[in-house]
C-alpha positions in Angstrom: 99.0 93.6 98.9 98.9 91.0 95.9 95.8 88.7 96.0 95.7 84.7 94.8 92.5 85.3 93.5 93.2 88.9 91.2 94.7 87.3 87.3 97.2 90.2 86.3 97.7 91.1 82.5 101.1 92.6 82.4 101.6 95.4 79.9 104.5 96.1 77.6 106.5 97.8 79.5 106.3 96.2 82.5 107.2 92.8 80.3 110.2 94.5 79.3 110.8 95.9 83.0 110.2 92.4 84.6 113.0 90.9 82.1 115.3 93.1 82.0 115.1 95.7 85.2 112.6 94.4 87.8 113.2 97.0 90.6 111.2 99.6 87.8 108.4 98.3 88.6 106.2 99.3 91.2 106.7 97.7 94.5 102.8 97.1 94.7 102.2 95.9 90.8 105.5 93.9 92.1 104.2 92.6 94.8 101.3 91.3 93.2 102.8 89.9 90.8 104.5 87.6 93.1 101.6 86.6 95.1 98.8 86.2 92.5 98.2 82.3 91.1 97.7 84.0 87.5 100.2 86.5 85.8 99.4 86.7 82.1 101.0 88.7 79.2 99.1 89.1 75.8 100.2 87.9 72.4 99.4 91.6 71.5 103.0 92.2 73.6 105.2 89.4 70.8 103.4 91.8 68.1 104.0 95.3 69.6 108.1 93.9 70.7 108.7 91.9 67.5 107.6 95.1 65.7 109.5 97.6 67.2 112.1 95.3 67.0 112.2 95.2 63.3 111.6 98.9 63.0 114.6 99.5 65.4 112.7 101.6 67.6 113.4 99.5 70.7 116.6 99.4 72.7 117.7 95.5 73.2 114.8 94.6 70.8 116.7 91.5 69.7 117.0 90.0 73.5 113.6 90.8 73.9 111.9 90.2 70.7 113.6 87.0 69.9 113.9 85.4 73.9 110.2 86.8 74.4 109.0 82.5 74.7 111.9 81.8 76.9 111.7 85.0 79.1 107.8 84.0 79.3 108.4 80.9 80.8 111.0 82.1 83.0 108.6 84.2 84.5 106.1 81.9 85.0 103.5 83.8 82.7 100.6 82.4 80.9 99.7 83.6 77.3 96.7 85.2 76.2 95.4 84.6 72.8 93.8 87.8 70.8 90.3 86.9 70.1 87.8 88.3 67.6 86.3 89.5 70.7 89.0 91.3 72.1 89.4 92.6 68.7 85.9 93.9 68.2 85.8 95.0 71.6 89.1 97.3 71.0 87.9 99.1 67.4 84.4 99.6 69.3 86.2 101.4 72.3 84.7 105.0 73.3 88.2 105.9 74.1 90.3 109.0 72.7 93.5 106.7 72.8 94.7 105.5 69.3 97.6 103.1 69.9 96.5 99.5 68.7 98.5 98.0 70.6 96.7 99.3 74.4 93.3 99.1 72.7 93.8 95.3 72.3 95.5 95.3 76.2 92.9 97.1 77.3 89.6 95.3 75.1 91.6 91.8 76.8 91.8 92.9 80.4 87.7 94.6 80.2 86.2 91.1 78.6 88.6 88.1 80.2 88.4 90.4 84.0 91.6 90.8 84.3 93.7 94.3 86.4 96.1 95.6 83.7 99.8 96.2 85.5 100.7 99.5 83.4 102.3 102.7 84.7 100.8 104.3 81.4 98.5 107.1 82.2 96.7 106.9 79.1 94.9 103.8 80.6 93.1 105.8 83.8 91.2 107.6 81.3 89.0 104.2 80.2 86.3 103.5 82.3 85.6 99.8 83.7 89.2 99.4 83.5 90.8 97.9 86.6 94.5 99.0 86.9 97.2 98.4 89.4 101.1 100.1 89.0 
């Protein structure tokens, strides 16, 4: 199923499921994950952990928050900068969905071409958005 040429941006969760419980994710978005030359995971995903983190509104926050480099590199991710573009691109969104932190996801996977892996439902409602869970 996964395809060399198809870049992947990995959503929050799945981040958190490929470091800490890789069988919740999708076999598909897993497979592809495998197989595809380019698996990328934004800096909007240090923001949205490092925050919960500190506001103790994530489970584990301190592995994941504070290993998030290291866990990176053990899975063989690349980083994705924000951009003024990607942030423009997010605020101008005709979308009904209010959470900064999938605007910025989504605005980065629309302008760099990239298929979002998310289980979130709230993403199928953007159009032009390529998803995969």
């Amino acid at each position: 199923m996964g395809d060399a040429t198809v870049t992947l941006l990995v959503d929050t969760h799945a981040f958190i499921w490929a470091v800490a419980e890789p069988s919740a994710i999708s076999a598909p978005a897993r497979e592809a994950i495998s197989t595809s030359a380019v698996v990328m995971v934004s800096a909007v995903t240090s923001f949205e952990l490092a925050l919960k983190n500190c506001l103790g509104k994530l489970p584990g926050g301190e592995v994941l928050s504070g290993g998030y480099a290291s866990h990176v590199r053990r899975l063989g991710l690349r980083e994705l900068d924000i951009t003024s573009a990607h942030g423009q691109l997010a605020g101008d969104l005709e979308w009904d969905h209010r959470d900064p932190f999938d605007r910025l996801l989504a605005a980065q996977a629309i302008l760099e071409g990239l298929t979002l892996v998310t289980k979130d439902p709230a993403f199928r409602t953007l159009p032009g958005l390529r998803l995969l869970w």
